[in-house]
N, C-alpha and C positions, 0 to 999 in steps of 0.2 A: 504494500500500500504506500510506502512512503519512498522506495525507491529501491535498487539494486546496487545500490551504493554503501549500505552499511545505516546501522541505525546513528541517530545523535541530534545533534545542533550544527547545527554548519553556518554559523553567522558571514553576513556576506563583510568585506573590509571596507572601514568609510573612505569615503576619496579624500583628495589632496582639498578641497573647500572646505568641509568639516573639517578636518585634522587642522589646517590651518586659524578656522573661525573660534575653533574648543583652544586651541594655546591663544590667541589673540585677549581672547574674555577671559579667559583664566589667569592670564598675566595682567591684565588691567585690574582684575578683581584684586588680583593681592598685591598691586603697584598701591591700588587706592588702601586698603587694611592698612600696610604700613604708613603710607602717607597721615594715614586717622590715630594710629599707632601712635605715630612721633607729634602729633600735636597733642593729643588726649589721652596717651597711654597712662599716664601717671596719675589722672584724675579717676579712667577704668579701674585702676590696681588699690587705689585708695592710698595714696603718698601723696596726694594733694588735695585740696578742697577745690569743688569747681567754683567756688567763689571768690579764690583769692586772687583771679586777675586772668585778663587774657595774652598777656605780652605784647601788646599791639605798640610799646613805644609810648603813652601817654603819660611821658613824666611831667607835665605841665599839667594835670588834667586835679593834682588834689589842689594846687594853688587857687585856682577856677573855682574851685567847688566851695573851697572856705568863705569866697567873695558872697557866697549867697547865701549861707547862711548868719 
């Protein structure tokens, strides 16, 4: 019934587009983790508070804030 070839699975091989599209997205995926990793990894692990600052550079920004209060 199923052939004269032998019983089993005989999966057919993906081509050169698949193999190529599965490492393209596969590598972007974990391009971006680590990219998330090294900004936020230490906030995920709990060795930081997410409140204690973004690093964006605003070291002017407590002088400003005293003016208004």
């Amino acid at each position: 019934m199923a052939g004269h070839n032998g019983s089993g699975f005989h999966p057919h091989l993906p081509g050169f587009t698949h193999k190529f599209l599965a490492t393209t997205l596969g590598a972007t995926m974990w391009f971006f983790i680590f990219y998330r990793a090294r900004k936020d990894g230490a906030k995920l692990l709990g060795l930081k508070h997410p409140w204690e600052g973004h690093e964006h550079g605003h070291h002017g920004h407590e002088e400003g804030h005293s003016e208004h209060h």
